[in-house]
C-alpha positions, -999 to 999 in steps of 0.1 A, spaced: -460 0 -383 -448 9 -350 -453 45 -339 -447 49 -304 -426 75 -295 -396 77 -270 -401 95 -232 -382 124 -244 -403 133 -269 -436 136 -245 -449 173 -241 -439 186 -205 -478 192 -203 -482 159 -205 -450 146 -185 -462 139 -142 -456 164 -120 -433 144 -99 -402 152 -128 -405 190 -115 -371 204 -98 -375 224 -65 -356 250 -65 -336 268 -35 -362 295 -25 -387 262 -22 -406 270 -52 -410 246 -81 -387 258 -115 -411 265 -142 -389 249 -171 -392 215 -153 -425 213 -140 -442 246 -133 -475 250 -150 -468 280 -168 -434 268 -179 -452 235 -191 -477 254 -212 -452 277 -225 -434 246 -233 -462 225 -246 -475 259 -269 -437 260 -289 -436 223 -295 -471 224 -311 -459 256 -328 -426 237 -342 -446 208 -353 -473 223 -372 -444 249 -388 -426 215 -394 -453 198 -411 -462 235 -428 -425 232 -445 -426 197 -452 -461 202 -474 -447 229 -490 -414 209 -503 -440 177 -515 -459 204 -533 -425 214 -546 -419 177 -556 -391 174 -539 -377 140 -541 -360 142 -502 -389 147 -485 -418 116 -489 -452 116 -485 -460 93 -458 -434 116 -435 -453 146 -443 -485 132 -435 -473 116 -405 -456 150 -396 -494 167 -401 -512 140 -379 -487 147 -352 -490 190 -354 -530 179 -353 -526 160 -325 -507 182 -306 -531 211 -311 -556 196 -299 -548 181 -269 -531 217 -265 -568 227 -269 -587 203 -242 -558 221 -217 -572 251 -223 -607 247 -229 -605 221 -187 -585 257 -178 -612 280 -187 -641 257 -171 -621 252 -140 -611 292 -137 -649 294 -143 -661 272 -115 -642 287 -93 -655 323 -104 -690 313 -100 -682 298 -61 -698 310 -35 -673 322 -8 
């Protein structure tokens, strides 16, 4: 079973910094490559796949005959996936905003 997914489909938080867009004023456009764009991004694509895989339980549970088993499931591991690794981002942000708290100047 092959489960590798294509380039598009990689989370922006995840995608190298080198894709970002300068813009005019010489700043970097957040929707492209800016860290807080990429989280935003990141955050509503973990959000869509665990509402995804939410629905998708729902209509097995419903015994819906469109919707099969081994897509739901594989439609949970991803949402999973996703928050965690959404997780580690935050939890290296807080202990890197707290290293630099606890510098001495």
């Amino acid at each position: 079973m092959d489960l590798r997914l294509p380039p598009t489909s990689m989370p922006l938080s995840l995608r190298p910094a080198s894709l970002a867009r300068p813009q005019a004023d010489g700043g970097v456009d957040a929707a492209s490559g800016g860290f807080t764009g990429a989280m935003k991004s990141a955050l509503h694509e973990v959000s869509a796949a665990q509402n995804q895989s939410r629905q998708m339980q729902q209509e097995v549970q419903m015994e819906n005959p469109t919707v099969s088993l081994e897509d739901t499931m594989v439609a949970i591991q991803k949402a999973q996936i996703g928050f965690q690794a959404t997780l580690h981002v935050r939890n290296r942000m807080v202990q890197a905003y707290t290293d630099i708290m606890n510098m001495q100047v």
